[in-house]
Each structure stands twice: as structure tokens, then as C-alpha cells.
LUMZA-768700 format. One line per field, with one value per residue (C-alpha): x, z, y; residue number from 1. Coordinates in pm, 1 decimal. Layout:
BEGIN
xx: c(X ...) $
zz: c(Z ...) $
yy: c(Y ...) $
nr: c(NUM ...) $
END
This chain:
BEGIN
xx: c(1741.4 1436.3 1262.4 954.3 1047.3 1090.7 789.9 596.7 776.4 712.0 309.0 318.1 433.2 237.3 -77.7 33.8 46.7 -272.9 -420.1 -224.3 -405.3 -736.7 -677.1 -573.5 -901.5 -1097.7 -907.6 -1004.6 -653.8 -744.0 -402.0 -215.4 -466.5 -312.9 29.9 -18.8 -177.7 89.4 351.9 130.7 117.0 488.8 606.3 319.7 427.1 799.8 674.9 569.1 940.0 1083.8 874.1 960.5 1361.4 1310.2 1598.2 1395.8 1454.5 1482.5 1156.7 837.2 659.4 726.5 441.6 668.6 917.1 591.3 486.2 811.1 871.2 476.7 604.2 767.9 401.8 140.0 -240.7 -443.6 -187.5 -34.2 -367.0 -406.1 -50.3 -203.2 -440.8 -156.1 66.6 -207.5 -278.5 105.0 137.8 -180.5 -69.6 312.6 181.0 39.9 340.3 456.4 166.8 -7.4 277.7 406.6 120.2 118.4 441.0 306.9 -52.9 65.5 -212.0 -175.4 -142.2 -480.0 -687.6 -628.6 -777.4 -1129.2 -1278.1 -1370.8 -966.5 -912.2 -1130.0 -1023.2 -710.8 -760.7 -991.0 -726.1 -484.6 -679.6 -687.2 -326.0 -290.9 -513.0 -355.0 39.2 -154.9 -303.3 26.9 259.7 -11.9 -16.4 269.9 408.2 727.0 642.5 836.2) $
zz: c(-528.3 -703.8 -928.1 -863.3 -510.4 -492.9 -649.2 -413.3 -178.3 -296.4 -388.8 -19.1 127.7 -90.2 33.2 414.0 304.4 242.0 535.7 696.4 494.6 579.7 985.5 907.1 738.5 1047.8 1232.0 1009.6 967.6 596.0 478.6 609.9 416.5 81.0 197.2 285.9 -93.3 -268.1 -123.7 -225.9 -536.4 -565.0 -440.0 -669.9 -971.4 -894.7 -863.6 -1221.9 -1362.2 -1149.0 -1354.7 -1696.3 -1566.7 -1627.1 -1351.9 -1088.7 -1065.7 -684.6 -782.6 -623.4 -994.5 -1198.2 -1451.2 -1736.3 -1723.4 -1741.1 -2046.0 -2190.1 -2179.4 -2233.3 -2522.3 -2272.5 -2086.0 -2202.7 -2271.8 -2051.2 -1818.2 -2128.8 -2210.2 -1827.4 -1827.4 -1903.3 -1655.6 -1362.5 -1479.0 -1444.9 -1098.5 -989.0 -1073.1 -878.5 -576.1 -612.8 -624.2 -283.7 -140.6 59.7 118.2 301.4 524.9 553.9 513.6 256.8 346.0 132.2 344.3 660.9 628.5 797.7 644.2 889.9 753.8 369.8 330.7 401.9 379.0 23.8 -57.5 150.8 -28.3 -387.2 -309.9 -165.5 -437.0 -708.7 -508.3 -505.4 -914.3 -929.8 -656.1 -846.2 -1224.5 -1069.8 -882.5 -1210.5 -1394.7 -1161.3 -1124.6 -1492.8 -1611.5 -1261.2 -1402.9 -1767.4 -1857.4) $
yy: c(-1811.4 -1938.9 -1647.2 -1786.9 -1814.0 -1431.2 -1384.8 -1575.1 -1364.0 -1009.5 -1089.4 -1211.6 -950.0 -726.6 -860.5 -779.5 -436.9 -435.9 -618.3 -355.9 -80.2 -286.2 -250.6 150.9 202.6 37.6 284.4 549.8 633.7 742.7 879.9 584.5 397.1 556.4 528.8 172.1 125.2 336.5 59.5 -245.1 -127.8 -51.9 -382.7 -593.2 -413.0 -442.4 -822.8 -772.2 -635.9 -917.9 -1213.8 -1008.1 -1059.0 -669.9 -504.2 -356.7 39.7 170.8 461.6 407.6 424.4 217.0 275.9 414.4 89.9 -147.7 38.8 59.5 -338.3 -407.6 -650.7 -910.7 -952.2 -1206.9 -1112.9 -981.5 -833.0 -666.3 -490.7 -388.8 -230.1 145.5 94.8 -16.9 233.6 524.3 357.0 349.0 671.0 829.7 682.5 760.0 1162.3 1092.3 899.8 1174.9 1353.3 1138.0 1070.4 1391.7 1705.4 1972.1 2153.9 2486.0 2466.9 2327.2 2063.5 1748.4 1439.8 1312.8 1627.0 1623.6 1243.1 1120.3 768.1 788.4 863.2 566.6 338.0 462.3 387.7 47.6 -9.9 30.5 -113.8 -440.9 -451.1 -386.2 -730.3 -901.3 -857.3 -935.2 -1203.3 -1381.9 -1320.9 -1489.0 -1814.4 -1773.1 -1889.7 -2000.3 -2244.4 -2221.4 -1913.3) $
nr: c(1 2 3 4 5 6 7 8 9 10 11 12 13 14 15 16 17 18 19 20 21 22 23 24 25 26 27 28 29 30 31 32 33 34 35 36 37 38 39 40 41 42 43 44 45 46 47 48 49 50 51 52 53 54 55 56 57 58 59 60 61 62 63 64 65 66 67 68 69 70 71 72 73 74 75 76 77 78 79 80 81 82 83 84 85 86 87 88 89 90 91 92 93 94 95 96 97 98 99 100 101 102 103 104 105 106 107 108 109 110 111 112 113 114 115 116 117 118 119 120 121 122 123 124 125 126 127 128 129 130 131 132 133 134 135 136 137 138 139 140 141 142 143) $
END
């Protein structure tokens, strides 16, 4: 299979996610709204490792191995690599949450987000589409 075919494929599929989180947030489902982001961002940045020919770790964060191989990335997604990695990981510490409740409280996942969680997270989600986005048009065949 063609790298750049996979790719294509993952940044796709990536940007479903978020039109899913998009219909969630008209529905004011807010926490589904983060989970929906938290697996954007996953699959974009796993995107990333993929065009680096970096082996793609089965964690949802992926942060740490983007800043460990920053050296393989061209300018500017090498300088935005803190920035993605602090975004991956926020969302990853909601992952479960927002699916699941706060097991200690007993909270729901639908009571312990609001709109502005929802549109933080879509928010950063978005910049993390947009930076794997530029870097696979990039260089698309010239690696």
C-alpha cells in the first residue's frame, strides 16, 4: 500500500471525526464532543508518525513519541510539535472521562462538560487537523 495513500486515508477519516464532533455539539452532547476530539486528534497525529515512517504505538497519546523524533519533521510542524503534544495529551486525560463519568464522584460523563469544554476541545482539535493537514500536502511525494 501507498504511504501516501494511508495518509490520505487516516487525515480523512480524521476529519469525519470531527464532523461527527460538529453534529454532537449541535446536539449539545458536550462530553461526546471531547471524546470525539480526543480521537481526531489521536488518529491526525498518528497520521503524523506514519509520514515520519515513525512505527505507530497502539496509546492514545502520542505527544512524547512526536517530541522524541521532532528531528525527522520539517519547519513549521517541527516548531508546533510542543504545542500538539500538550494538546494530545489534554485530551487523552479526558478520554475516559467523558465517556465513562467520574467513577470516585459518580458524576456523569453528560454533567461534568459544558459548551465551553466542548468548544476548547474542538478548537484545539482543529489546530492539531490543520498542522498534520499542511504537513502531509507539504511534502506530499517528495519525501
Amino acid at each position: 500500500m501507498n504511504p501516501g495513500n494511508s495518509l490520505d486515508r487516516m487525515i480523512s477519516q480524521a476529519l469525519i471525526i470531527i464532523g461527527e464532533a460538529e453534529y454532537l455539539k449541535e446536539k449539545e452532547a458536550w462530553n461526546m464532543v471531547v471524546r470525539r476530539s480526543q480521537e481526531a486528534v489521536e488518529l491526525a497525529l498518528k497520521c503524523a508518525l506514519l509520514w515520519a515512517k515513525i512505527e505507530v504505538p497502539r496509546i492514545h497519546d502520542v505527544g512524547p513519541i512526536l517530541k522524541q523524533y521532532a528531528h525527522r519533521y520539517p519547519e513549521p510542524f517541527k516548531s508546533q510539535i510542543p504545542r500538539l503534544a500538550s494538546i494530545s495529551r489534554l485530551l487523552r486525560a479526558e478520554r475516559e472521562i467523558s465517556f465513562y463519568g467520574d467513577e470516585q464522584s459518580g458524576a456523569t460523563p453528560e454533567s461534568l462538560y459544558t459548551r465551553d469544554d466542548a468548544l476548547e476541545a474542538l478548537s484545539k482539535t482543529n489546530e492539531v487537523l490543520i498542522e498534520c493537514q499542511k504537513l502531509i500536502e507539504m511534502e506530499k511525494g517528495v519525501r
